[in-house]
C-alpha positions in Angstrom: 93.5 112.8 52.0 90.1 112.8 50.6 87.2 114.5 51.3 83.7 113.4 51.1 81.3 115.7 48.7 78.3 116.9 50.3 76.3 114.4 48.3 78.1 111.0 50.5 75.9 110.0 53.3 77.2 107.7 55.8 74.8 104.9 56.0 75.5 100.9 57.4 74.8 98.3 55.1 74.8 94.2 55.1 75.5 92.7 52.3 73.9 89.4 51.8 75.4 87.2 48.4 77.4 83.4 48.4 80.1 84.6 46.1 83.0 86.4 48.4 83.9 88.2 45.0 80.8 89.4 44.7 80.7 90.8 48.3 84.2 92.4 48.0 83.1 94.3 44.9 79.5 95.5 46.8 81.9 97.0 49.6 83.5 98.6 47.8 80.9 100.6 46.1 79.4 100.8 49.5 82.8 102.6 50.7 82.9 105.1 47.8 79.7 106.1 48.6 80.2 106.8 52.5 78.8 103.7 53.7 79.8 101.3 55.9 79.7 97.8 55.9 78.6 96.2 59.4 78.2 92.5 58.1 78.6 90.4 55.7 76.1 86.9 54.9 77.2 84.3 52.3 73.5 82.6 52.7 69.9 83.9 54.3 69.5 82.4 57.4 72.8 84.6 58.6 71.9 87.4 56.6 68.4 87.5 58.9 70.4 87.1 62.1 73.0 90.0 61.2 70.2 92.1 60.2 68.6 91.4 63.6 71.6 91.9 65.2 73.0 95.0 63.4 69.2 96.6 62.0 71.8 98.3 59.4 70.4 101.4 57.1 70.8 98.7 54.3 70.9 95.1 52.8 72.5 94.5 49.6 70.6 90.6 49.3 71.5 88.8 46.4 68.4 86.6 45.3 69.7 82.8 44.6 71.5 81.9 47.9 72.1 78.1 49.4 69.5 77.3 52.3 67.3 80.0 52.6 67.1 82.2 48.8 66.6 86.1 48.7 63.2 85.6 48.6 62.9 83.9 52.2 65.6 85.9 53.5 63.1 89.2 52.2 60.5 87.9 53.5 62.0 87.3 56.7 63.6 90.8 57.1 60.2 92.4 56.1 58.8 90.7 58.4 60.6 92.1 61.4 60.9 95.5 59.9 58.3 96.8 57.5 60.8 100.1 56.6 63.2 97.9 56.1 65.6 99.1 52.8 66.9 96.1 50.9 68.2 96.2 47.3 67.7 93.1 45.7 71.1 91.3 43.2 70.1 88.7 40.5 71.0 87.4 37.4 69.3 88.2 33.8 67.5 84.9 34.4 66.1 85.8 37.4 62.9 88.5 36.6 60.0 86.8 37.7 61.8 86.6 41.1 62.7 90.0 41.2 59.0 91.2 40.6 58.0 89.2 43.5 61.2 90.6 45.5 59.8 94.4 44.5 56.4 92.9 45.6 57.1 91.7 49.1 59.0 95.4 49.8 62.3 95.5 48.0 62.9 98.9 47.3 64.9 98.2 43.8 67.5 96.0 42.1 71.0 95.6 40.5 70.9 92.8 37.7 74.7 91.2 37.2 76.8 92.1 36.0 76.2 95.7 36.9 78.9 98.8 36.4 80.3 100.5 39.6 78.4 103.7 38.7 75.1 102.5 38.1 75.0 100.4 41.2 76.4 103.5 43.2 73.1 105.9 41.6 70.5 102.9 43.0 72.0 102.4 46.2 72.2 106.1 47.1 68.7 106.6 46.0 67.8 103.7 48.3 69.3 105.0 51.0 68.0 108.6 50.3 65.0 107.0 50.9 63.8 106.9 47.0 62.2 103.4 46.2 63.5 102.1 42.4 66.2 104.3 41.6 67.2 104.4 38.0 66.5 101.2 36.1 
């Protein structure tokens, strides 16, 4: 049986992306780290409802989405909670929209494909309540 180190925090989290591989991998990492996963989105306009639903300590919102994108569903979220902590997910293609992500209140990014490790040092920051995290 394992213990958690003193450095885990237990912390919910939704995790918002339209690839169920992608989702299962997030968990994952979000289970090493102590967290919990509370809901799952594979577009935005469920990944706003869940977050209204379940106000979890974090979204994991990946930034192209069908129906409503990352941007919209970030914009949305923000909207109904300014201190709101969402990490953004995008492709290498994908910077100008990540910008505008940070700008509208994301508080930092993964860029796929990612390792287990770094993703694990932004998210904790994140949730420790430090906006960026490594880069």
């Amino acid at each position: 049986m394992s213990q958690k180190t003193e450095q885990q925090e237990t912390f919910t989290c939704l995790i918002a992306d339209d690839s169920q591989f992608a989702r299962k991998n997030i968990a994952g990492i979000v289970a090493k780290l102590g967290g919990s996963v509370v809901g799952e989105a594979n577009n935005g306009v469920d990944a706003v409802a869940l977050y209204e639903k379940l106000s979890p300590d974090l979204v994991l919102l990946d930034i192209t989405m069908p129906g409503l994108d990352g941007i919209g569903t970030l914009r949305n979220i923000m909207e109904r909670d300014l201190n709101a902590k969402v990490v953004i997910i995008s492709s290498l293609g994908n910077k100008e929209m990540v910008w505008k992500a940070i700008g509208l209140g994301a508080k930092s990014f993964l860029t796929k494909p990612f390792s287990a490790d770094y993703a694990a040092l932004v998210i904790s920051g994140v949730v420790r309540g430090e906006n960026g995290g490594p880069r």
